[in-house]
C-alpha positions as CSV (number, residue, x, y, z in Angstrom):
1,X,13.9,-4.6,17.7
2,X,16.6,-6.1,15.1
3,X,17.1,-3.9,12.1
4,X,14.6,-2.9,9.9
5,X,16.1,-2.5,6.0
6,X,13.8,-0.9,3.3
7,X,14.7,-1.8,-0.4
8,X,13.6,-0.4,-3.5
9,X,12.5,-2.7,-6.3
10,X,9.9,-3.5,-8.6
11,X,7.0,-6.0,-8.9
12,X,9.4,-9.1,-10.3
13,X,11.5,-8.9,-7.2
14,X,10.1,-12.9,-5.9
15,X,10.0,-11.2,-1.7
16,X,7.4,-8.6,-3.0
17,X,5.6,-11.3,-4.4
18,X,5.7,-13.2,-1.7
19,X,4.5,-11.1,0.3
20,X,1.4,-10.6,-2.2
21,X,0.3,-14.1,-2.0
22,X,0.1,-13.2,1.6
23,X,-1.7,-10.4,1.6
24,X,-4.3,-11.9,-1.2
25,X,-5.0,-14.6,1.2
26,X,-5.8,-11.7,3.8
27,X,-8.0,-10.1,1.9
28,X,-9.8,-12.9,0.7
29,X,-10.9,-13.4,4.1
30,X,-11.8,-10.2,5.4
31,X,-13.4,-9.5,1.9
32,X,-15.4,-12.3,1.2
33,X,-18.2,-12.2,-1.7
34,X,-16.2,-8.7,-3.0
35,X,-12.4,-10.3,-2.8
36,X,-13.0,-11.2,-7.0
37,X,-14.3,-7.4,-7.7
38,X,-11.1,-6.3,-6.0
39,X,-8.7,-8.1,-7.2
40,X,-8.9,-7.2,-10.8
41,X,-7.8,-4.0,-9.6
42,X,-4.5,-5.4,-8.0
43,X,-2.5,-7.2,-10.4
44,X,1.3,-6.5,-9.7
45,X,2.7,-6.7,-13.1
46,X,3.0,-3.7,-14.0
47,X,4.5,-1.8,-11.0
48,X,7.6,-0.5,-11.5
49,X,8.1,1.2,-7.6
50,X,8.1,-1.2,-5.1
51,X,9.4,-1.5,-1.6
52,X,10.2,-4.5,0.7
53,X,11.2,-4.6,4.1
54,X,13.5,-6.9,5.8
55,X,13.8,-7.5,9.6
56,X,17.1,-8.9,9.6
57,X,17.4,-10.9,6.3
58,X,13.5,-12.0,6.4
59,X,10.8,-10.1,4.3
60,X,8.0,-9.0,6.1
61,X,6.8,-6.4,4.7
62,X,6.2,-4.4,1.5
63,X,4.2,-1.9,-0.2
64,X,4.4,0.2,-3.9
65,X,3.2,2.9,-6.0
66,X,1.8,3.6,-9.3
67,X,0.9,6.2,-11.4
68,X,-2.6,7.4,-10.5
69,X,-2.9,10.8,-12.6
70,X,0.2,13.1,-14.3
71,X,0.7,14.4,-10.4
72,X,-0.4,11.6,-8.4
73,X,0.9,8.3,-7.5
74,X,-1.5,5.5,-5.8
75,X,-0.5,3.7,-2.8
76,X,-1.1,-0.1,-3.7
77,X,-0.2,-3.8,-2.0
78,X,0.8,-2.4,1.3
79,X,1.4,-5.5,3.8
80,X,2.9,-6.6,7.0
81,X,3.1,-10.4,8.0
82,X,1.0,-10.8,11.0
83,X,4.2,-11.4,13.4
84,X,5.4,-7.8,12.7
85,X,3.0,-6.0,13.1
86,X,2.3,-3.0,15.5
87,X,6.4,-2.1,15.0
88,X,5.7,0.7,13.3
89,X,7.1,-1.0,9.9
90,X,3.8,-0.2,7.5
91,X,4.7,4.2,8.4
92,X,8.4,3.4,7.2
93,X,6.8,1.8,4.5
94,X,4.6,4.2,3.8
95,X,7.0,7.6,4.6
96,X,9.5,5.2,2.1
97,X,6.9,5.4,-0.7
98,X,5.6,9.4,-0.5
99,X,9.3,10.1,-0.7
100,X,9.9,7.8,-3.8
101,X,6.6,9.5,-5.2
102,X,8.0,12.5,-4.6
103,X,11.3,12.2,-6.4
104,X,9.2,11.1,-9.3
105,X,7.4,14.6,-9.3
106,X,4.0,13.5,-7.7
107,X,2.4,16.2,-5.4
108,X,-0.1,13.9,-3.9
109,X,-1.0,10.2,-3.1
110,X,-4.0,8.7,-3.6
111,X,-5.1,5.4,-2.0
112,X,-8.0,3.0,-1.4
113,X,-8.6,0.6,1.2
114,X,-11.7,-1.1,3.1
115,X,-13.9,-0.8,5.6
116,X,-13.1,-4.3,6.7
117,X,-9.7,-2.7,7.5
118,X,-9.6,-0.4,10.0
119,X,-6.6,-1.5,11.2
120,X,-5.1,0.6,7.7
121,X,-7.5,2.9,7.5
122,X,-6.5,4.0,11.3
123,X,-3.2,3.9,10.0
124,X,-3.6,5.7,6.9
125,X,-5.2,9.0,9.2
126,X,-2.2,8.7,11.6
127,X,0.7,10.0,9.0
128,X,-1.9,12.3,7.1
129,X,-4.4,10.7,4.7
130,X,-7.8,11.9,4.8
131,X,-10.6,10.3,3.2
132,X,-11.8,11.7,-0.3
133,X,-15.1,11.1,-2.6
134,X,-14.0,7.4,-3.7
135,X,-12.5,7.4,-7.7
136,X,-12.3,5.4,-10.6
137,X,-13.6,1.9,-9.8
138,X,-14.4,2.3,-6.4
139,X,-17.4,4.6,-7.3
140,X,-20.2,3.0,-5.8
141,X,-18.9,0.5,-3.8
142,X,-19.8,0.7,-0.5
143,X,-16.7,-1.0,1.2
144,X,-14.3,0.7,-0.2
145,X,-12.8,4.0,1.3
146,X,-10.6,6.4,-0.3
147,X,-7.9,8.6,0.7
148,X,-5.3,11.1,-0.4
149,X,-2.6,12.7,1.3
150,X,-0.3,15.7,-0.2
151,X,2.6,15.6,-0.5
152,X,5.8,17.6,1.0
153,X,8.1,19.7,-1.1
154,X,11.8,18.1,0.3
């Protein structure tokens, strides 16, 4: 495998959003009828943390954070393109993101995901999540699943 180079950014960086319009057209698929209830919930503009990885100088990958609560931060837009997948990119992602959250003074991420995902959620309960009483707007709805995973002290 070819290096892998994480950068920090924010949600204006054109790779991350990119890689957005890519994972919007996932999720339109796999989420069908409920793709316009989610994606209210996933505008971009307003993230100030995000990360995007390059496999040589090619972005293939990204994912951010937001401020969930005064101690948590919520995992959001986490993507890898299809052909880079199973490298172990989305947990260097991921471990890139707790430790940004981290250095901002969150104890604890928060996340939700789908139960047409189970490729993430999978994922998710490899490097630590566990699944919580779903919050906010996902109250209710039956596909979503949410997570939250404290966070270590470096």
């Amino acid at each position: 495998m070819s290096d892998l180079t994480l950068i920090r950014t924010n949600s204006d960086h054109p790779d991350f959003r990119q890689l957005v319009v890519l994972l919007d057209q996932d999720l339109a698929i796999r989420d069908g009828d409920e793709h316009a209830f989610y994606d209210q919930f996933n505008k971009v503009d307003t993230i100030k943390e995000a990360v995007v990885a390059y496999q040589d100088e090619t972005p293939v990958a990204c994912g951010a954070i937001k401020p969930f609560r005064e101690t948590a931060a919520e995992i959001k837009r986490m993507f890898v393109h299809p052909d880079y997948r199973k490298q172990g990119i989305a947990v260097k992602i991921l471990t890139e993101l707790e430790q940004w959250a981290a250095e901002l003074s969150f104890t604890k991420c928060v996340l939700e995901t789908g139960k047409k995902q189970p490729e993430a959620i999978a994922l998710y309960q490899k490097v630590g999540y566990h699944i919580t009483p779903n919050y906010g707007q996902y109250i209710g709805v039956d596909n979503s699943v949410c997570m939250a995973k404290l966070l270590s002290r470096a």
